[in-house]
C-alpha positions as CSV (number, residue, x, y, z in Angstrom):
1,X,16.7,-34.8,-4.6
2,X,14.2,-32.3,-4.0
3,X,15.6,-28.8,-4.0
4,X,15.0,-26.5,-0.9
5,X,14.5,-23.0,-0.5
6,X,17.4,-20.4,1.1
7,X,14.9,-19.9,4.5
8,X,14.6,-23.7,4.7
9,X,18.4,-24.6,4.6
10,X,19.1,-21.4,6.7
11,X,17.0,-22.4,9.3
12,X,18.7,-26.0,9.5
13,X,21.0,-27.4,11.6
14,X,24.4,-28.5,9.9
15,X,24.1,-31.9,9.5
16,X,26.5,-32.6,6.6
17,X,23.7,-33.8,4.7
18,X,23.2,-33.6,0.3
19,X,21.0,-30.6,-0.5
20,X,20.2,-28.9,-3.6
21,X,19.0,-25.4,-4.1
22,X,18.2,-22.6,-7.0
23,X,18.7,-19.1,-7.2
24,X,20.7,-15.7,-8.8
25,X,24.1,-15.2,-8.1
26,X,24.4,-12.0,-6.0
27,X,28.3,-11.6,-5.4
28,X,30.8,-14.5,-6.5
29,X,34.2,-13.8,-5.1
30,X,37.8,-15.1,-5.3
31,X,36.5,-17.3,-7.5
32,X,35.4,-19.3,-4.5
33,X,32.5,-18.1,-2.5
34,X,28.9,-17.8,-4.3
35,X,26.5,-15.2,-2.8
36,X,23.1,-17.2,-3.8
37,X,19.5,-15.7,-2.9
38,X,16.3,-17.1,-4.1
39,X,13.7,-14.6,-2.8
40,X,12.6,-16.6,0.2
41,X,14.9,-14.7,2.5
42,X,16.7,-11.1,2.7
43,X,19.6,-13.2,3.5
44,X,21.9,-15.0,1.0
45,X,23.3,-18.8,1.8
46,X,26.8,-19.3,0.8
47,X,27.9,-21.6,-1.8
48,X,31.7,-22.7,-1.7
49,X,33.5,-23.9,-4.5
50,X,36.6,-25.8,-5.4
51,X,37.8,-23.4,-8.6
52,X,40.0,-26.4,-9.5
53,X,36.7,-28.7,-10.2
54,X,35.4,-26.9,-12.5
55,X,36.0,-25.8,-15.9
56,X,36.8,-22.6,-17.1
57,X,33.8,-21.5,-19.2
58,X,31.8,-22.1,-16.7
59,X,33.6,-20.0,-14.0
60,X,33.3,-17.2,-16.8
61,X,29.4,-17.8,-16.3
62,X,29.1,-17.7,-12.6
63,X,28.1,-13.7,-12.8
64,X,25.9,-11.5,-10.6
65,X,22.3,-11.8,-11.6
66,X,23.1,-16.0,-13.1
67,X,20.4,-18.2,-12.6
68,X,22.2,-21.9,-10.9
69,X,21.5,-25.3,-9.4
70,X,23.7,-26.0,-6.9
71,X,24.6,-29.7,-5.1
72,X,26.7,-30.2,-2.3
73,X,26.8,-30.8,1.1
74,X,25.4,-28.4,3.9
75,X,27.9,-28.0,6.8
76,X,28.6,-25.6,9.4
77,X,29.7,-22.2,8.6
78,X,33.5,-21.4,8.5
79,X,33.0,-17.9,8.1
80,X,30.6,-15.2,10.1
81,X,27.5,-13.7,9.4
82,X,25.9,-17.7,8.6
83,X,25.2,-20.6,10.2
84,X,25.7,-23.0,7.4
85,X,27.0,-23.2,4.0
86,X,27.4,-25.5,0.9
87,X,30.0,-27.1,0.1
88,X,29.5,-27.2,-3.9
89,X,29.7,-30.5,-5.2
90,X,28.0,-29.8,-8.7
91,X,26.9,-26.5,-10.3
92,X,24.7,-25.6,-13.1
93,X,24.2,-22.5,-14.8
94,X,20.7,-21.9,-16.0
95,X,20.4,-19.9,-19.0
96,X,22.2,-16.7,-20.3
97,X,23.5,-14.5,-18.2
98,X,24.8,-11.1,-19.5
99,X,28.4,-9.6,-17.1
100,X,28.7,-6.8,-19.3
101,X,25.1,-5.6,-19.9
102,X,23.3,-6.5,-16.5
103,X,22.0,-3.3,-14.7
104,X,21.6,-4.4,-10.9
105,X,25.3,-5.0,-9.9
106,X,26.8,-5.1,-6.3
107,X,26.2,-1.5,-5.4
108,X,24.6,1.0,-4.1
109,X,21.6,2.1,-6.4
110,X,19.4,5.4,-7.0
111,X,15.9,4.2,-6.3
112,X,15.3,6.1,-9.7
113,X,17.8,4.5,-11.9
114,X,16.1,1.4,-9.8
115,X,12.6,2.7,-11.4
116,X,13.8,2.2,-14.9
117,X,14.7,-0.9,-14.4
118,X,11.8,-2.0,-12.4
119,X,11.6,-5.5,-13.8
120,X,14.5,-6.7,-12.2
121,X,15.2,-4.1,-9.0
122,X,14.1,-6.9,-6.7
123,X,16.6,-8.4,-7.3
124,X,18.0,-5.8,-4.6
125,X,17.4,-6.4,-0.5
126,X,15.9,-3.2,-0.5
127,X,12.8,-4.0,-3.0
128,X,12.9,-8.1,-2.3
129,X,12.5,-7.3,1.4
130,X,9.4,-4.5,0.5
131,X,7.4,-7.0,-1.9
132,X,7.7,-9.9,0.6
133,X,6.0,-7.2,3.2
134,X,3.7,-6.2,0.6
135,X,2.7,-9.4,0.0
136,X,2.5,-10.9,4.1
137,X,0.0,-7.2,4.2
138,X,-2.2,-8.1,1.7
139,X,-2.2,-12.2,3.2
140,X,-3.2,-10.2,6.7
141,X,-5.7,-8.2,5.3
142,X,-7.5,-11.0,3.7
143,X,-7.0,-13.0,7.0
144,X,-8.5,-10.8,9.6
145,X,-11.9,-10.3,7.5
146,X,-12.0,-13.8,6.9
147,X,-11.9,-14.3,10.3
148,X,-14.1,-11.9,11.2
149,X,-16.9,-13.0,9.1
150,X,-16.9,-10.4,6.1
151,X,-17.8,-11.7,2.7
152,X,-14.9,-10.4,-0.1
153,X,-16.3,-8.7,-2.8
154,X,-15.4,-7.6,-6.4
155,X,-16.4,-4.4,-7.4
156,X,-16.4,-3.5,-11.4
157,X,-13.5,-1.6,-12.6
158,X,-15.3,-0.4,-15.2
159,X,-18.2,2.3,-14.0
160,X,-20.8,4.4,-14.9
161,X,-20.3,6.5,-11.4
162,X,-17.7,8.7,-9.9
163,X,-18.0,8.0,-6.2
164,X,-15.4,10.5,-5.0
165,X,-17.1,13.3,-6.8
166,X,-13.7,14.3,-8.2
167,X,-14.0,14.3,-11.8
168,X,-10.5,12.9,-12.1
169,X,-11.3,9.5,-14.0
170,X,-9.8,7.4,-16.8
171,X,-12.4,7.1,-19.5
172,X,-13.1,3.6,-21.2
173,X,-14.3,3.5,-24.9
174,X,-14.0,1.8,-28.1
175,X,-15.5,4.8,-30.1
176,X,-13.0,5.8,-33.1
177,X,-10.8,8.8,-31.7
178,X,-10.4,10.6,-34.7
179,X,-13.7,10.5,-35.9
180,X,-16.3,9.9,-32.8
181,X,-20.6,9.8,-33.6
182,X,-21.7,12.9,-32.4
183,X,-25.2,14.5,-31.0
184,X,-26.6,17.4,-32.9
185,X,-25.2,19.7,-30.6
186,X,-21.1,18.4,-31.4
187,X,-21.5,16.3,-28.7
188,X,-19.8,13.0,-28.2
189,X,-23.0,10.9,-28.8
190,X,-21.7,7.9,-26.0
191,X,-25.0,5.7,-26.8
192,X,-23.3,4.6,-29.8
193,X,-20.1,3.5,-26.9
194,X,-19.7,-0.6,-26.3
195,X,-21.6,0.3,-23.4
196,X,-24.2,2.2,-24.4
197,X,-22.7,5.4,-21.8
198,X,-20.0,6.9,-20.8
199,X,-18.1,4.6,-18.2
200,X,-15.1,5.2,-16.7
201,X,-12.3,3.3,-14.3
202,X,-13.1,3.2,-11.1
203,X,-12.1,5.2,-7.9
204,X,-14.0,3.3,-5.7
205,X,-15.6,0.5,-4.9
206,X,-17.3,1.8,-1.9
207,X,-21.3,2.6,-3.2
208,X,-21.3,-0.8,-4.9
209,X,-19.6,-2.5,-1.6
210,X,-23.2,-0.9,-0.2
211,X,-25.2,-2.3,-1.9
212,X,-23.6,-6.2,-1.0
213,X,-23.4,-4.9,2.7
214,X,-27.3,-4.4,2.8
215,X,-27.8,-7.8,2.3
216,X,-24.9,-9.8,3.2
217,X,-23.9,-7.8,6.2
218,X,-20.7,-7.8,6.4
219,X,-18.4,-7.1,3.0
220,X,-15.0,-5.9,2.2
221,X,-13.5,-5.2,-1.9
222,X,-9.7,-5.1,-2.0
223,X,-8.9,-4.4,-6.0
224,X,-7.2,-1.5,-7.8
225,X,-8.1,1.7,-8.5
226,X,-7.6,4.9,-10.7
227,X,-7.3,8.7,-11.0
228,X,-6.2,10.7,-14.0
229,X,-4.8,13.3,-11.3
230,X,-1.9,15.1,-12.9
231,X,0.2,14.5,-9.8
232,X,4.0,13.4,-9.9
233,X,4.4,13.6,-6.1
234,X,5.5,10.9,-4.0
235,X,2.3,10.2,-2.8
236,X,0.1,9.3,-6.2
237,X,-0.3,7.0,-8.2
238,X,-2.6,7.0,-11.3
239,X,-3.1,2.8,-10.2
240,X,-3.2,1.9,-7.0
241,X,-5.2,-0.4,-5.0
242,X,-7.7,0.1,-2.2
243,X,-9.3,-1.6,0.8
244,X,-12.6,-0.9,1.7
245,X,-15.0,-2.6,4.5
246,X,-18.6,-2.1,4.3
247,X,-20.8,-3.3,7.4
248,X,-24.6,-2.9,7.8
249,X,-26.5,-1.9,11.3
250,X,-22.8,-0.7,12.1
251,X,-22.6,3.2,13.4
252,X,-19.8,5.6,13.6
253,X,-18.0,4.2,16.8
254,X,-18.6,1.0,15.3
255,X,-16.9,1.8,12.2
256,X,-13.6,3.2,14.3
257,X,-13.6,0.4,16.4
258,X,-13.2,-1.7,13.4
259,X,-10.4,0.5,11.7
260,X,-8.6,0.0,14.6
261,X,-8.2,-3.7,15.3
262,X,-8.3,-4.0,11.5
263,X,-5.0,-1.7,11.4
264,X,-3.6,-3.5,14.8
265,X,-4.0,-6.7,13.5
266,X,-2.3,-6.6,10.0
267,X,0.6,-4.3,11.0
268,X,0.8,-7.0,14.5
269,X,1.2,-9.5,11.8
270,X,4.2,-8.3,9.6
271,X,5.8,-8.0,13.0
272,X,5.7,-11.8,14.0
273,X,6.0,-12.8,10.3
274,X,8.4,-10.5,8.3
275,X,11.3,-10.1,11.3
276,X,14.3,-9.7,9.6
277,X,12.9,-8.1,6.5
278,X,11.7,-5.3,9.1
279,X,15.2,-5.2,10.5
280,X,17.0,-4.5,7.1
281,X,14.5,-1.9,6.1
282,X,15.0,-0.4,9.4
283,X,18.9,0.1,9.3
284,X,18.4,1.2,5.7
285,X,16.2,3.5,7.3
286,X,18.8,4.5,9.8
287,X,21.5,4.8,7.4
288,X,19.6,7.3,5.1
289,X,18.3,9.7,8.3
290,X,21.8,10.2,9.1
291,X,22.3,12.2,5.9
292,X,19.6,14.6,6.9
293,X,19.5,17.4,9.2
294,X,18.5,17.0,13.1
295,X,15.7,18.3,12.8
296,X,14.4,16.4,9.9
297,X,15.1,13.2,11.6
298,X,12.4,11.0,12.8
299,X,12.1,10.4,16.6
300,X,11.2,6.6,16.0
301,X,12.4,3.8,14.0
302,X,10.8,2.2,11.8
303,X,9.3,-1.0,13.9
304,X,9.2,1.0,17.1
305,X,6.8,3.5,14.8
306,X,4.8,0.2,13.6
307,X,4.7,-1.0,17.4
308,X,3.7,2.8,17.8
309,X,0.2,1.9,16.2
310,X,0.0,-2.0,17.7
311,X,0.2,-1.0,21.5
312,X,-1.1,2.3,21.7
313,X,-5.4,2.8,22.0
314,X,-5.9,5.7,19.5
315,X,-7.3,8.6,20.7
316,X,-11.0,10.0,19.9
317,X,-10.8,13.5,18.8
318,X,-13.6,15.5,17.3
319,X,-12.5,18.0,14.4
320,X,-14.0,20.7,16.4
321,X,-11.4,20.5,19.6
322,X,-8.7,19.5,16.8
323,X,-8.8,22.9,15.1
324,X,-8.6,24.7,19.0
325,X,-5.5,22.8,19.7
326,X,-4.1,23.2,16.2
327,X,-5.2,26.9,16.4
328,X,-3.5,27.7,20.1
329,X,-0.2,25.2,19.4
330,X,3.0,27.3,19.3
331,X,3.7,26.2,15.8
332,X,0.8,28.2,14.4
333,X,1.1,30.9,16.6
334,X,4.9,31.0,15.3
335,X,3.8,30.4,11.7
336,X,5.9,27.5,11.4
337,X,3.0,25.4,9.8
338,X,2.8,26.1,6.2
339,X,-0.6,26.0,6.1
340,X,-1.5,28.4,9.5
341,X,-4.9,27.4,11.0
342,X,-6.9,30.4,11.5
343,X,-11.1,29.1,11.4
344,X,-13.3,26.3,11.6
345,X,-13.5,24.2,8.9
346,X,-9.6,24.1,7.4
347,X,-9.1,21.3,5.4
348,X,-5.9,19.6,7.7
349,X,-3.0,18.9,6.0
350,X,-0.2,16.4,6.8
351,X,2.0,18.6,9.0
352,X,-1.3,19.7,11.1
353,X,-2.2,15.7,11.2
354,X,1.1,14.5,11.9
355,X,1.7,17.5,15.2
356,X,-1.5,15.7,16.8
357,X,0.0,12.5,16.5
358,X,3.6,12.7,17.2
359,X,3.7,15.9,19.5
360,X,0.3,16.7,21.1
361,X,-1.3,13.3,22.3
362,X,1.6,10.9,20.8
363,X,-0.6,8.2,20.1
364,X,-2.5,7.0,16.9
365,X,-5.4,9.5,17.1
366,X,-9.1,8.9,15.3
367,X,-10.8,13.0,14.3
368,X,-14.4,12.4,14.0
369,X,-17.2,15.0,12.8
370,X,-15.4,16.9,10.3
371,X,-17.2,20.1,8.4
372,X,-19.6,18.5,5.8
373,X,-18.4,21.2,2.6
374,X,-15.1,19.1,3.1
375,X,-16.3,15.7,2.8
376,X,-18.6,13.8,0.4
377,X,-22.0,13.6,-0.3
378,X,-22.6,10.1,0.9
379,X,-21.6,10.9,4.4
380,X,-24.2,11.2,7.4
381,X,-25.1,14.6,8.2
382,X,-25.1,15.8,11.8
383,X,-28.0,17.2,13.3
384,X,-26.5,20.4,14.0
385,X,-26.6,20.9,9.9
386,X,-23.2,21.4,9.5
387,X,-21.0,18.4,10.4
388,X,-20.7,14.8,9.5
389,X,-20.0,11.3,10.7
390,X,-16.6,11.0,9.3
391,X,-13.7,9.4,10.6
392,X,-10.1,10.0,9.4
393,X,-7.2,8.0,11.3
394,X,-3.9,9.7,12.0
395,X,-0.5,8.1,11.9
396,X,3.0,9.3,13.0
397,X,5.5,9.9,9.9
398,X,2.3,10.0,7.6
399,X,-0.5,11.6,8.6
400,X,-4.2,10.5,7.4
401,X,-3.9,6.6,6.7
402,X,-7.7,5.4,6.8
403,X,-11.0,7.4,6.0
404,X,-14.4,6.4,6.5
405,X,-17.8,7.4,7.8
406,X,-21.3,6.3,8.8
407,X,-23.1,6.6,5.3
408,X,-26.3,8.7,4.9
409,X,-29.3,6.5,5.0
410,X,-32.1,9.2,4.7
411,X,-33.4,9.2,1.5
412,X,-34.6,12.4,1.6
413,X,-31.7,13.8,3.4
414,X,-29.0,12.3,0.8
415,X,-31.3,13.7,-2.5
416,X,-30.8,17.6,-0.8
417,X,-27.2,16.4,-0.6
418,X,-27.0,15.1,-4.0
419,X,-29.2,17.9,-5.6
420,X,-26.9,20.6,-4.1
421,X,-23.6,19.0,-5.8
422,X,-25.6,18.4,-9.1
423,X,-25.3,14.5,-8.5
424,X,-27.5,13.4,-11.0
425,X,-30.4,11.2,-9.3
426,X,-31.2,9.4,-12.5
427,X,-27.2,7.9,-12.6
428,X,-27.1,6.4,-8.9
429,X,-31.1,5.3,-8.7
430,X,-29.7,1.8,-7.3
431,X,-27.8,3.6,-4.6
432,X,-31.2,5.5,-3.6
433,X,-32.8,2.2,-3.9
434,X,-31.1,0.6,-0.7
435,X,-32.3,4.0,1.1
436,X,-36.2,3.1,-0.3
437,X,-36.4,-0.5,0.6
438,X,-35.0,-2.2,3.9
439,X,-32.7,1.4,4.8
440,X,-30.7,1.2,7.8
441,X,-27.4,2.7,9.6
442,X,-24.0,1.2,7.7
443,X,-20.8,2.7,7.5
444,X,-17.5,1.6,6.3
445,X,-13.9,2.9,5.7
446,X,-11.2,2.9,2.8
447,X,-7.5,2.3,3.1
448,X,-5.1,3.1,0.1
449,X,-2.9,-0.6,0.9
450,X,0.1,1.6,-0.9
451,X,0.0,3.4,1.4
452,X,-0.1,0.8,4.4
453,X,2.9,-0.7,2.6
454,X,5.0,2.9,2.8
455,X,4.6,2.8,6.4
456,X,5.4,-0.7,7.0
457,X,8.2,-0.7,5.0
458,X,9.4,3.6,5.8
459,X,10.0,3.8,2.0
460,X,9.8,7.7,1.1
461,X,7.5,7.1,-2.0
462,X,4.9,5.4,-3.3
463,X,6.6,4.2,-6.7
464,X,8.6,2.1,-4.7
465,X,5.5,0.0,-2.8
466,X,4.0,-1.0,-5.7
467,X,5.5,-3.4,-8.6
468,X,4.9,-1.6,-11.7
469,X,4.1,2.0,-11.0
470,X,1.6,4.2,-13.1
471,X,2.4,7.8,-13.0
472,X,1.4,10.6,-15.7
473,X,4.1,10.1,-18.6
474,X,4.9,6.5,-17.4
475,X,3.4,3.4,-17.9
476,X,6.5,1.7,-18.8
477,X,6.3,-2.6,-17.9
């Protein structure tokens, strides 16, 4: 008999048919009724057993976290909260299971004691119903640019460029530690490295992504990245993993009209797709605002904040009138920002982003043209000198969730750029290249997905989003 999954016998009709299913044991009580969940579902099926049937040591087995194979007979549901249920005709017990030792027990956990034991916590509703999301995202990411004609793209991991400019990378070598070739001067002498240079991971695949989008058109990368930034706040991560569309003869509006059907269409899909997954992360949502003061609690839920983004048309706002409404709102003129906006060219923070969202023109809201000294070198310069065609979109609960721009494709133009940051020409002569030969306008956009996942699923940090997080002092897994 082939065995089903929880969502297919759920969704069935009683028809006091033979089924067999697998899964862990979540609750087992009275001896009687079996909790089962397999992973397919947020919701359990129940399992009935006659006590009397079956032998003693294997009662002693049937613990929270047990692996089983269950037979029986699917029937209608003599209790609430189910449809059907199984009437267990024979039970197996797959492996060990440990009672006394077993860490995710029927309780309420700490999502940091959940951390440490982040090899089983999804186990839990809570993280089985945020990996299932995680995973229908990433599936509706990869659907809407396959629809829409972009090419997928792997970008090395391993680089000889920093494309943020940051400085903040992990270095890859095989030179001896303790005792490194050095240059005359002391030195590290990298020529002797596996590579021949000093390479790094990546933070980006964006300038490579170029290059493919020059000739292919349409490209998009969706891999992991890194940063060796010292930061245990809940919104790093030294691993993470980024999205990030390239498109050729594509200009600024362009490149926002993209960002937003792109952001419409994989949030629309988690909504017909991951219902009830949704639902339970929105009550445990709920349940944990009530704890907090009035004023700290959000004014949406969690899917009304997701169909916040679907059915609004985000607003078009250059950085210019952003700062004049920041700079004139009550909250700055009370000082109740913590970061008061007093001149042109303040780098926004999330409280300034999150006011223009949720209080001023409550809708999803794109700034454009932001000060150039703030933004990187790759970006198209304005003619006025002083801005460029960036693009950062604003989301309610978060703040910035996407950042792009039109790229620079004046050669001349992006060397000044380049020369005035001390970008070495000589270590990104392939990225001029595509400015010498065939140049046109391109622009493209990233998206940290983590991120994404934190506001589809309203979890408070980004450890929890990801399976196996990597944070300074932790690469535990």
């Amino acid at each position: 008999m082939t065995s089903k999954t929880v969502t297919e016998l759920l969704s069935q009709d009683a028809t006091l048919q033979d089924v067999t299913v697998k899964g862990w044991v979540r609750t087992f009580r009275a001896n009687r009724f079996i909790a089962l969940n397999d992973g397919s579902t947020i919701n359990n099926i129940q399992c009935v057993v006659d006590f009397e049937n079956l032998d003693e040591a294997l009662l002693k087995r049937i613990t929270t976290g047990a692996a089983i194979h269950v037979t029986g007979e699917l029937v209608k549901s003599q209790g609430k909260g189910q449809s059907v249920e199984i009437i267990v005709k024979t039970l197996e017990v797959l492996g060990d299971s440990d009672p006394e030792t077993y860490p995710i027990q029927p309780k309420k956990h700490s999502f940091e004691f959940l951390r440490e034991n982040a090899h089983l916590r999804t186990r839990t509703n809570t993280f089985s119903a945020v990996m299932r999301l995680r995973s229908s995202l990433s599936f509706a990411v990869h659907k809407y640019f396959n629809e829409n004609g972009f090419n997928y793209m792997h970008t090395p991991i391993i680089t000889g460029s920093d494309a943020e400019g940051a400085g903040e990378m992990f270095k890859v070598t095989n030179l001896d530690s303790k005792n490194p070739p050095l240059n005359e001067d002391g030195s590290v002498n990298y020529k002797e490295d596996f590579f021949g240079k000093e390479t790094n991971l990546t933070v980006s695949g964006q300038l490579e992504a170029e290059t493919y989008a020059m000739s292919l058109g349409k490209v998009y990368t969706f891999g992991p990245t890194f940063r060796a930034e010292n930061s245990n706040t809940s919104r790093h991560l030294a691993e993470f993993w980024m999205i990030e569309p390239e498109v050729a003869f594509m200009d600024l509006a362009g490149n926002m009209d993209l960002a937003e059907a792109f952001m419409k269409s994989v949030l629309s899909y988690v909504l017909e797709n991951n219902r009830e997954d949704l639902e339970f992360l929105e009550k445990r949502l709920l349940d944990e605002e009530k704890s907090k003061p009035q004023a700290q609690r959000s004014e949406m839920s969690l899917i009304e904040k997701i169909k916040f983004v679907v059915d609004n048309n985000f607003k078009r706002v250059s950085y210019t009138e952003a700062i004049d409404i920041l700079k004139n709102c009550k909250p700055n003129k009370k000082k109740k920002f913590n970061y008061i906006i007093e001149e042109w060219g303040a780098d926004l923070q999330s409280e300034h982003e999150r006011f223009l969202v949720e209080k001023h023109f409550k809708c999803p809201v794109i700034l454009f043209d932001y000060p150039a000294n703030i933004k990187a070198f790759y970006m198209r310069l304005n003619e006025d000198g002083k801005t460029v065609r960036a693009m950062d979109i604003l989301f309610p609960g978060i703040g910035e969730m996407v950042g792009g721009s039109q790229r620079e494709e004046r050669l001349d133009v992006l060397k000044e750029k380049m020369k005035a940051l001390d970008i070495d020409e000589k270590e990104l002569w392939w990225y001029l290249d595509l400015r010498k030969y065939g140049t046109a306008v391109h622009s493209g956009f990233g998206l940290g997905f983590e991120r994404l996942v934190m506001f589809a699923t309203g979890m408070g940090n980004i450890r929890d989003v990801i399976p196996y997080p990597r944070t300074p002092q932790n690469a535990e897994f």
